[in-house]
VOGU-3710 file (C-alpha; in Angstrom, 3 decimals, decimal comma):
1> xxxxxxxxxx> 19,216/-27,523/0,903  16,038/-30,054/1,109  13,350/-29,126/-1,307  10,910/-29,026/1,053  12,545/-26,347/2,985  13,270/-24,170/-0,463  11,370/-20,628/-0,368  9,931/-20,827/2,879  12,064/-17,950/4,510  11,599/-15,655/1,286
11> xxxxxxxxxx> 7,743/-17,117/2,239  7,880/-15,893/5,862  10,231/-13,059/5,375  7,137/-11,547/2,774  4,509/-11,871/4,882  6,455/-10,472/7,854  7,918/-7,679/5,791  4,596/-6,860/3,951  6,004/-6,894/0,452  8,034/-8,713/-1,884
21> xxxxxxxxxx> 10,565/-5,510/-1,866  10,611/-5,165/2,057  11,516/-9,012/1,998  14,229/-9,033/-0,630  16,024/-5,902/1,420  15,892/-8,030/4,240  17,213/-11,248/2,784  20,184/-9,098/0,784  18,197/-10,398/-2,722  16,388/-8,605/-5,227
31> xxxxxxxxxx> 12,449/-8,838/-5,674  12,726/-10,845/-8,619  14,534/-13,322/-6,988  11,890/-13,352/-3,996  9,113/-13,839/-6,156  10,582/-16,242/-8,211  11,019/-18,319/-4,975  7,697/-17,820/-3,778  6,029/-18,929/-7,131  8,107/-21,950/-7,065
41> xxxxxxxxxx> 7,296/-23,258/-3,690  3,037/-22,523/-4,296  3,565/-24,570/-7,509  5,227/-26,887/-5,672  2,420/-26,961/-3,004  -0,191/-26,374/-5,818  -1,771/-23,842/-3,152  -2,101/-20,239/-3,680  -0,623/-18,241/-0,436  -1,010/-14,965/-1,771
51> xxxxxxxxxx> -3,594/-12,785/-3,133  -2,064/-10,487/-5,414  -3,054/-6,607/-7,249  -0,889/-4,207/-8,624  -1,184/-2,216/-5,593  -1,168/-4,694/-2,277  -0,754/-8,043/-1,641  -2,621/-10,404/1,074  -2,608/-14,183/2,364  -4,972/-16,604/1,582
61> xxxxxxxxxx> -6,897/-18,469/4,313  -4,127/-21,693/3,410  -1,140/-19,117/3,207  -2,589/-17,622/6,919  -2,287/-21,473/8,303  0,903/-21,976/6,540  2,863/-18,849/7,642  2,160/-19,730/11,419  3,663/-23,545/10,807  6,445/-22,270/8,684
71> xxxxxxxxxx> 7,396/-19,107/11,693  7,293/-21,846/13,927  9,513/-24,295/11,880  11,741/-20,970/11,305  12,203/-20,353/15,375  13,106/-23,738/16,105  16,068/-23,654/13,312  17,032/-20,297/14,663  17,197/-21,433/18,170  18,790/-25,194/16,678
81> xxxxxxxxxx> 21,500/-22,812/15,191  22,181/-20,457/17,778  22,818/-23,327/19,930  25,270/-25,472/17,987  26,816/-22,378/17,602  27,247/-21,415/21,601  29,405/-24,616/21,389  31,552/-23,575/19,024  34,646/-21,493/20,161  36,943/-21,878/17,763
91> xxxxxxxxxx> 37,153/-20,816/14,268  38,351/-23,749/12,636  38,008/-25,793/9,225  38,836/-24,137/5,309  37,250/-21,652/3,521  37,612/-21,668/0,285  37,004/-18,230/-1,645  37,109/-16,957/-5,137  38,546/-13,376/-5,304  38,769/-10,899/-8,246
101> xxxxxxxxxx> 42,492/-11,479/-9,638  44,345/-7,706/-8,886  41,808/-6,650/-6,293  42,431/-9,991/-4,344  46,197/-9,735/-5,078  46,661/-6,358/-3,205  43,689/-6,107/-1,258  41,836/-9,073/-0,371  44,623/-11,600/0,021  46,950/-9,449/2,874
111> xxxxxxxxxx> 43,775/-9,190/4,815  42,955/-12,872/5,004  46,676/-13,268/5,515  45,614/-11,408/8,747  42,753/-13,284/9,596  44,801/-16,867/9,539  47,373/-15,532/11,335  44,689/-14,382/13,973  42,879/-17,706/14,022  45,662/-20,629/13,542
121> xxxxxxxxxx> 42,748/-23,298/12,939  41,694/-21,430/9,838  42,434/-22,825/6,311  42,088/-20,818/3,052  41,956/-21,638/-0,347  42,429/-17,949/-2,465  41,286/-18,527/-6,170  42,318/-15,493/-7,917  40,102/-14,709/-11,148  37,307/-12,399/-12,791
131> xxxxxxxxxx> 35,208/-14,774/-14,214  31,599/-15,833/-13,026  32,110/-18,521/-10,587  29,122/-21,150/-10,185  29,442/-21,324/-6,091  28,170/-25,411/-5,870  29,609/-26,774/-9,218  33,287/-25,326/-8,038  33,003/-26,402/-3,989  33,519/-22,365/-3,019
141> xxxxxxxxxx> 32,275/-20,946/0,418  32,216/-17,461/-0,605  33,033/-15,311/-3,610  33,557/-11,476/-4,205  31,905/-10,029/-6,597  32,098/-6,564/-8,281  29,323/-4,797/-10,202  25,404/-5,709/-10,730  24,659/-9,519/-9,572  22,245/-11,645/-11,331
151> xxxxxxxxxx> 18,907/-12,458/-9,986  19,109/-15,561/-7,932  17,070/-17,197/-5,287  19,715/-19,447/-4,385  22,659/-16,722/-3,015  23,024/-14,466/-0,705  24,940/-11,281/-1,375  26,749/-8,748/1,300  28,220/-5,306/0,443  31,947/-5,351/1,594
161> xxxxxxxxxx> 32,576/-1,789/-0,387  32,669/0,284/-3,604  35,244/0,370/-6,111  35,157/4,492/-6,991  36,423/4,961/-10,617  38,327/7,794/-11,384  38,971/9,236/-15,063  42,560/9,994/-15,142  45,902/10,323/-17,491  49,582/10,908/-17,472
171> xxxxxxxxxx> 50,989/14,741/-18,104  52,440/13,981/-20,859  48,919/12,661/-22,573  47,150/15,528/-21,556  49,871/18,086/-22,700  49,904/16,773/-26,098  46,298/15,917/-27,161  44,299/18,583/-24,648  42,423/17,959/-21,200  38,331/17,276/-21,717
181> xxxxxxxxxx> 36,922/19,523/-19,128  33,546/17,215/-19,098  32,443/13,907/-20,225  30,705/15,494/-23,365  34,389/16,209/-24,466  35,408/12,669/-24,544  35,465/11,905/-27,736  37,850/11,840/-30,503  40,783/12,865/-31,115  40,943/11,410/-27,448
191> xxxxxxxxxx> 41,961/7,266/-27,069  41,644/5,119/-24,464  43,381/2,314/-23,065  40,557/0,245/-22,277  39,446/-3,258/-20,289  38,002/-6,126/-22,601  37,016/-10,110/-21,060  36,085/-12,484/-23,210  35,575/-10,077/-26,228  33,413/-7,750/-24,161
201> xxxxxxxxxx> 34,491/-4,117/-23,975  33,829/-2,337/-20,874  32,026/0,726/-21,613  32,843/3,909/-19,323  29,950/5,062/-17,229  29,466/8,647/-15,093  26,857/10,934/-14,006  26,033/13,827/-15,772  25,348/16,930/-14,203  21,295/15,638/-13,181
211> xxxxxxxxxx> 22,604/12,222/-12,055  21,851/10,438/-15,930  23,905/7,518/-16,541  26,225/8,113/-19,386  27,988/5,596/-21,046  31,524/6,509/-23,063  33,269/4,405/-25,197  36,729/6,080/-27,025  38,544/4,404/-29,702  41,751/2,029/-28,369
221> xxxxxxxxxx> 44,877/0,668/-29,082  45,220/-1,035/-25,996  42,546/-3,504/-24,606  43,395/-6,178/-21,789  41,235/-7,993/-18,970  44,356/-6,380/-16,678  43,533/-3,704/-14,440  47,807/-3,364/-13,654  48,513/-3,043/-17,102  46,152/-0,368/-18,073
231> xxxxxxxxxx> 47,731/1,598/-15,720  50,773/0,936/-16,634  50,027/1,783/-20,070  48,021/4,861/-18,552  51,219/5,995/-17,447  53,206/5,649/-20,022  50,887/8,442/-22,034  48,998/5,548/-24,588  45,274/7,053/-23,764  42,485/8,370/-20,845
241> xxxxxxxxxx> 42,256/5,115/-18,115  38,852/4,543/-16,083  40,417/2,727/-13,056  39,800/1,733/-10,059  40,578/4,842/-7,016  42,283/2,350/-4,862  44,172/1,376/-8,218  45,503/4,943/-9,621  45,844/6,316/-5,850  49,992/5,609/-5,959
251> xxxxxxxxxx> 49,913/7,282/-9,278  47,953/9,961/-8,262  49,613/10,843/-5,689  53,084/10,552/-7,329  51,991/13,035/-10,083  52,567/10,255/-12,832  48,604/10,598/-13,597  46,481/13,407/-13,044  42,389/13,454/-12,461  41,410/14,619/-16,177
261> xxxxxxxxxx> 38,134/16,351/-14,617  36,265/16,371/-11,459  32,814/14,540/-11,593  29,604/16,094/-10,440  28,815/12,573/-9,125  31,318/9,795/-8,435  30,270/6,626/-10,184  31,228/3,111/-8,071  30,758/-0,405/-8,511  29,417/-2,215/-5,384
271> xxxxxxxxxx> 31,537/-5,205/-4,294  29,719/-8,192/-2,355  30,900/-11,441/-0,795  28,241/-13,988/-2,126  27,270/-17,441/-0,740  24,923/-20,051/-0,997  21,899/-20,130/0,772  21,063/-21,787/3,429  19,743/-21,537/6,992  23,042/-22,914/8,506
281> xxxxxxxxxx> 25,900/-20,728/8,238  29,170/-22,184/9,728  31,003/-19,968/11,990  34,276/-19,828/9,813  32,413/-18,461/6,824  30,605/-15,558/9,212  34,186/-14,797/10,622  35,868/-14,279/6,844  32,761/-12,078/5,767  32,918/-10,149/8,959
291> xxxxxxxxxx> 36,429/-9,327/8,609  35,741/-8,331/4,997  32,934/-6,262/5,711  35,196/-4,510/8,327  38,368/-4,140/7,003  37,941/-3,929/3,116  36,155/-0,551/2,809  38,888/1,960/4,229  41,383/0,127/1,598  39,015/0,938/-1,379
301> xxx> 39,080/4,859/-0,668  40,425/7,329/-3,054  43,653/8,906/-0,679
//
């Protein structure tokens, strides 16, 4: 993107929305990230556009002139856009996506199976992997992402789903150690069989009973960056599992593991396609997060 062109639509998108929280709603960003953008392009500038209290925020007489130039500049791109893409009839050219490794195995990869078959000029390139992906360094289109995103003015994020976690164990577990009938029962003599990246545990997280975020962690013999072989190793009796609905749901419903207790709350972590920002968005890349957006949520549900 040029430099000249960097924060104006958090700019316009501010003043149009009326706050910095309004704007970063409407962008699918968070405020920080907004304001970080606008700061940038004033000091860029060196012109104040806003006046700023802790209560309400208002243009300056140079942000006033600015705004109108920048809606302006803003319409004609629009209307630029929307005509190139008028032209365009076929989805055509690669994508190339990175995809959380079981979640794009099982559920991400069959759909966009679907989508090529659907649109014979489409090429993908599937990376399968959990770690942070940097979007420009690697040459990826889109990326899907589960769990809290960092602040960053130069992505854009959009929810395809929520990954439910259930708290659950074999019968044979439960028979021989006891069932916790809350989360203020998980604790020892209880283990877990629990996920670890790079030397990072993942602690457990629920609601309480008044919505309170309560983090567990129980002591392990078993930790893996593999979702599969948790469960595996769920059930074969080594420990309580915090997995993924979608995930447990065949061993759920085959009796192999059993909910351990029923939440007042579920707890979920959000899943979003992320891309880089910019004011042109090719049609293949809108066609692949459409069809994610669509299809992915009903395959994430808890049967």
């Amino acid at each position: 993107m040029s430099q000249r062109l960097q924060g104006i639509e958090e700019f316009v998108a501010a003043v149009e929305a009326g706050s910095f929280a309004l704007a970063a709603q409407r962008l699918h960003v968070t405020r920080s990230a907004v304001a970080k953008s606008i700061a940038r392009l004033e000091a860029r500038l060196d012109t104040r556009l806003f006046l700023r209290t802790t209560r309400s925020q208002s243009l300056t007489e140079e942000g006033h002139g600015y705004y109108e130039r920048c809606r302006r500049a803003l319409a004609e791109l629009d209307a630029a856009e929307a005509m190139a893409d008028v032209a365009r009839s076929t989805v055509s050219g690669l994508v190339r996506l990175s995809v959380p490794a079981m979640l794009g195995r099982l559920k991400v990869g069959p759909l966009l199976l679907a989508l090529a078959r659907k649109h014979p000029q489409l090429s993908l390139e599937l990376s399968f992997n959990d770690r942070r992906v940097d979007l420009v360094e690697e040459g990826l289109d889109l990326a899907i992402r589960s769990g809290e995103l960092a602040d960053s003015a130069e992505l854009v994020a959009r929810p395809v789903g929520m990954q439910w976690m259930v708290l659950c164990a074999s019968p044979g577990y439960l028979e021989a150690h006891g069932r916790p009938a809350s989360v203020g029962e998980l604790k020892e003599p209880h283990e877990a069989v629990l996920y670890a990246r790079d030397g990072q545990i993942s602690s457990w997280r629920f609601h309480d009973d008044e919505g309170r975020l309560a983090e567990v962690t129980l002591p392990s013999r078993l930790r893996c960056d593999s979702a599969e072989v948790l469960l595996e190793a769920a059930v074969g009796g080594m420990g309580l599992a915090r997995l993924p609905a979608w995930l447990a749901a065949d061993a759920l419903a085959a009796g192999t593991l059993v909910r351990v207790f029923d939440e007042p709350r579920p707890f979920g972590f959000e899943l979003n396609v992320i891309r880089s920002r910019s004011r042109y968005l090719p049609l293949k890349t809108r066609v692949v997060t459409d069809w994610l957006a669509e299809h992915l949520p009903p395959l994430l549900a808890a049967r």
